[in-house]
matplotlib code that plots the C-alpha trace (Angstrom):
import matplotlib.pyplot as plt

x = [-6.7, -3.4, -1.0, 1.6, -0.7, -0.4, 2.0, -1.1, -3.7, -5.3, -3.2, 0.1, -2.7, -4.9, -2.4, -1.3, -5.5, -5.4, -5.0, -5.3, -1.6, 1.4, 1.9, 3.9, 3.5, 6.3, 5.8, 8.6, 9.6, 11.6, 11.9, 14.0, 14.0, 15.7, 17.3, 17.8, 14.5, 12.6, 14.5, 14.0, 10.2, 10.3, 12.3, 9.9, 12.6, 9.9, 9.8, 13.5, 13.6, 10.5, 11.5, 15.4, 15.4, 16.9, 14.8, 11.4, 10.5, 6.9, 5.9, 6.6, 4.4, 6.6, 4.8, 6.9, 4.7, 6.6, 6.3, 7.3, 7.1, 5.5, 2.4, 3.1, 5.2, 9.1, 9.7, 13.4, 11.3, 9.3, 12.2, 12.9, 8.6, 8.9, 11.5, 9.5, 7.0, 9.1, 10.5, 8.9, 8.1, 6.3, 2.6, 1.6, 1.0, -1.7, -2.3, -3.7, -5.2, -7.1, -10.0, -9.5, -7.5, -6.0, -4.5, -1.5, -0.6, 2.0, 2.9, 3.1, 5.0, 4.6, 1.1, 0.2, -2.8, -4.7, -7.6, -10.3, -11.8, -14.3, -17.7, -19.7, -22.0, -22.7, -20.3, -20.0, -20.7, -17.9, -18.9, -22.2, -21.0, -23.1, -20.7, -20.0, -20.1, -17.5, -17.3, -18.5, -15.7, -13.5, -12.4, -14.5, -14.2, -11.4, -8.0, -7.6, -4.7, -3.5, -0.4, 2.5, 2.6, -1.2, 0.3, -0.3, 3.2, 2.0, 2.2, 2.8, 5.0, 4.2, 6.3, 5.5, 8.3, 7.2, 10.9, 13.9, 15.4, 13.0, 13.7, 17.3, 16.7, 14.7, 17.1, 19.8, 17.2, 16.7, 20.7, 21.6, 18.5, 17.4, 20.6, 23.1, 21.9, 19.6, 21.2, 18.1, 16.7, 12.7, 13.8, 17.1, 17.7, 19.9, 21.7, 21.3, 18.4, 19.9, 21.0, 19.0, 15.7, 13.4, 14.7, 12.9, 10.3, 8.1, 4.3, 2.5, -0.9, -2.1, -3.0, -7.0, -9.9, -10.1, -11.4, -8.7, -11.4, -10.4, -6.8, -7.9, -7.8, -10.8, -10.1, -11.0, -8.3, -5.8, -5.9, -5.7, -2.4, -0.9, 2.0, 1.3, 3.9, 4.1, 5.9, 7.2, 8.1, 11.2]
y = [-20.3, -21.7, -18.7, -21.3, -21.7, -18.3, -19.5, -21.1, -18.7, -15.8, -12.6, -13.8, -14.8, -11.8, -9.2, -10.3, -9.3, -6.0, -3.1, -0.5, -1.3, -2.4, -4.5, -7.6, -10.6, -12.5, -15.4, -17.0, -20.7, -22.8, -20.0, -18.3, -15.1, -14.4, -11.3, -11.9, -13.5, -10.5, -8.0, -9.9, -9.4, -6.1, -4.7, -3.2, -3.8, -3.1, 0.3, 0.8, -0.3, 1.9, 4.7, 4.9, 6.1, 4.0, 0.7, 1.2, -0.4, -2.5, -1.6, -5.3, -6.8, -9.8, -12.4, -15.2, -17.9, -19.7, -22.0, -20.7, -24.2, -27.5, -26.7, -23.2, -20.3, -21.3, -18.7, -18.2, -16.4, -13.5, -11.8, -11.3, -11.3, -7.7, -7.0, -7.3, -5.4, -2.0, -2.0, 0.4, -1.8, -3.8, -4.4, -6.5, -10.8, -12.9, -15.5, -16.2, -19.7, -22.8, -21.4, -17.9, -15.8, -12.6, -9.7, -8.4, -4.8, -4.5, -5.1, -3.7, -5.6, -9.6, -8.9, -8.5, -6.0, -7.2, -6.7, -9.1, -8.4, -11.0, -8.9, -11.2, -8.6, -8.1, -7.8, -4.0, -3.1, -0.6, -0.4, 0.9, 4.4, 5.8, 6.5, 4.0, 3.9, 1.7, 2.5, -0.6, -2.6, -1.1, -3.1, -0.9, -3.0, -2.3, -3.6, -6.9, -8.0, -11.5, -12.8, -13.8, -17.2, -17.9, -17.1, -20.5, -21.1, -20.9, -17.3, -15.3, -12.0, -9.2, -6.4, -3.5, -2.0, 0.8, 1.6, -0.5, 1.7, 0.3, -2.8, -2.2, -0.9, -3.8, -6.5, -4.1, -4.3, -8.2, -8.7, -6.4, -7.1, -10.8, -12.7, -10.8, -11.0, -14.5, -17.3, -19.1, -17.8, -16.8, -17.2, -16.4, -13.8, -14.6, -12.8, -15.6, -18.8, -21.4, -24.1, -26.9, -24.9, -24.7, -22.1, -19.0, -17.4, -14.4, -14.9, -13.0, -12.3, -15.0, -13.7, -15.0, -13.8, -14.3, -12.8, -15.0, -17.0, -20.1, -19.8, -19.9, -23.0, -24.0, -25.1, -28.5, -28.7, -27.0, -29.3, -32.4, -30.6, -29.0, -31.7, -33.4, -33.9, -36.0, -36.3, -39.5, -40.5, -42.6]
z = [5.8, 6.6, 5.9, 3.9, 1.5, -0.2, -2.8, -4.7, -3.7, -5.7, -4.9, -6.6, -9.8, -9.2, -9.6, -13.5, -14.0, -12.4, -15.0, -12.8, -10.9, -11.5, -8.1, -8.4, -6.1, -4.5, -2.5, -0.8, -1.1, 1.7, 3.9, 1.5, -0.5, -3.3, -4.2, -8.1, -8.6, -7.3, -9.1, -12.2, -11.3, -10.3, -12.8, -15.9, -18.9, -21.1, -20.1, -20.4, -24.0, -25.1, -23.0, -22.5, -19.1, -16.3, -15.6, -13.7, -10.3, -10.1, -6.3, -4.4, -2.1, -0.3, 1.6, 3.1, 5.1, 8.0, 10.2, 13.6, 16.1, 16.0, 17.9, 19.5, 18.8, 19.4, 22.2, 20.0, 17.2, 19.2, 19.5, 15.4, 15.2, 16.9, 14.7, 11.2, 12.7, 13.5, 9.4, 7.8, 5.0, 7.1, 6.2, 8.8, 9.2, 8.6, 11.2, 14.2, 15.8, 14.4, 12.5, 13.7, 11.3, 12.3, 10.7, 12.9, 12.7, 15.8, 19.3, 23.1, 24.7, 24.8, 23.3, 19.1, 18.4, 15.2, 13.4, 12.7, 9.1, 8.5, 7.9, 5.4, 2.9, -0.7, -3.1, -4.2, -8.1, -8.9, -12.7, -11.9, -12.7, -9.2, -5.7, -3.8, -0.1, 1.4, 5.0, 5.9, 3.9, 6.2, 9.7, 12.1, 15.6, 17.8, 17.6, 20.5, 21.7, 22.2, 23.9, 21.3, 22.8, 21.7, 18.3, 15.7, 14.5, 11.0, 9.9, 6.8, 6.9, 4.7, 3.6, 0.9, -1.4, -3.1, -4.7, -5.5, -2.8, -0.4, -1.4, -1.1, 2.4, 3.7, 2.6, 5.0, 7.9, 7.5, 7.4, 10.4, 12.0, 12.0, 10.3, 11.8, 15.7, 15.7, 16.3, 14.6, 12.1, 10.4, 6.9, 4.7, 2.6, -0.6, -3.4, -6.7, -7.3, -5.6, -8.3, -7.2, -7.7, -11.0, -13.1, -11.9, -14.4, -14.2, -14.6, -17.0, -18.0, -20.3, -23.9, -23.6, -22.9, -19.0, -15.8, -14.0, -11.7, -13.8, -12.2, -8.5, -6.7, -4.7, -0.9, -1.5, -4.8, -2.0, 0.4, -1.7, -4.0, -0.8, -0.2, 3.5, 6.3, 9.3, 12.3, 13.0, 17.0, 17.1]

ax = plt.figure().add_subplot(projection="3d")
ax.plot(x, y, z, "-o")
ax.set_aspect("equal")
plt.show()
């Protein structure tokens, strides 16, 4: 799956259906995040009102797909790609080659060390009330290694922000980090919704009766809703 397509894939849906967390799902637009849009998601007013007590945090899970190069990794990027890995709210990135995707934990060096999670197997019945052994759900080869220049430029960047704090903290790493000392840079960080945009809106759980499937797109719907781009030689 090409990692730019996670703005209308299931996690951002799946997360209004899960009950048993709080997560909230930010995907980036344009290569741009937006400060005032994610704390207006983050942010549990509902809490404060019922409560009284200063304004709850959801826990943030920030994915930002990019779009490092044309056909390869722009050599200019590597540089701020070690960078995201060595945040502390760094959850990894999704990526890899053509038909081969990759989950990226780190780096030595000029190589990345990921995981490859694809086992196909049964799904597991958690309601079944009996233990459930999930050892085999887990990634259980051995990290590889591939060179960062074997990297597809498509990639998707993943952060975790359990507090606002950390949230807070993160935004300080990507200014002094990969604005401050790039001259080009992976994305842009921004303080208000840019104007031109849609006014941003949080989702919300739909008031039906729903397991949420209905709201997934199928690849096929993807690919023909996904806009198209092409490169035109002068």
């Amino acid at each position: 799956m090409d990692p730019t397509q996670w703005r209308k894939y299931s996690s951002k849906k799946l997360a209004l259906f899960d009950d048993w967390n709080s997560l909230s799902v930010y995907v980036s637009m344009d290569n741009t995040v937006v400060i005032e849009d994610i704390k207006k998601l983050c942010v549990r007013a509902d809490l404060q009102l019922q409560s009284q007590q200063p304004l709850d945090w959801r826990p943030l899970l920030l994915v930002i797909p990019l779009r490092m190069g044309i056909n390869s990794i722009n050599p200019v990027y590597i540089q701020a790609l070690k960078e995201c890995f060595k945040m502390p709210q760094s959850c990894g990135v999704l990526g890899g080659k053509p038909n081969l995707a990759y989950y990226f934990i780190g780096f030595i060096d000029d190589e990345l060390i990921y995981l490859d999670p694809h086992t196909t197997q049964q799904a597991v019945d958690t309601e079944s009330g009996s233990a459930v052994d999930d050892q085999s759900f887990h990634c259980q080869r051995t990290p590889h290694r591939m060179k960062i220049t074997s990297l597809d430029p498509s990639v998707a960047l993943g952060f975790f922000c359990k507090s606002e704090e950390d949230f807070d903290s993160w935004c300080d790493l990507v200014q002094q980090e990969l604005l401050k000392k790039r001259n080009l840079r992976m994305f842009e960080l921004v303080e208000k919704h840019p104007s031109h945009w849609p006014p941003f809106v949080p989702p919300t759980k739909p008031e039906v009766q729903t397991t949420g499937a209905e709201f997934i797109e199928s690849p096929d719907k993807l690919s023909e809703s996904e806009e198209e781009f092409e490169i035109l030689n002068a």
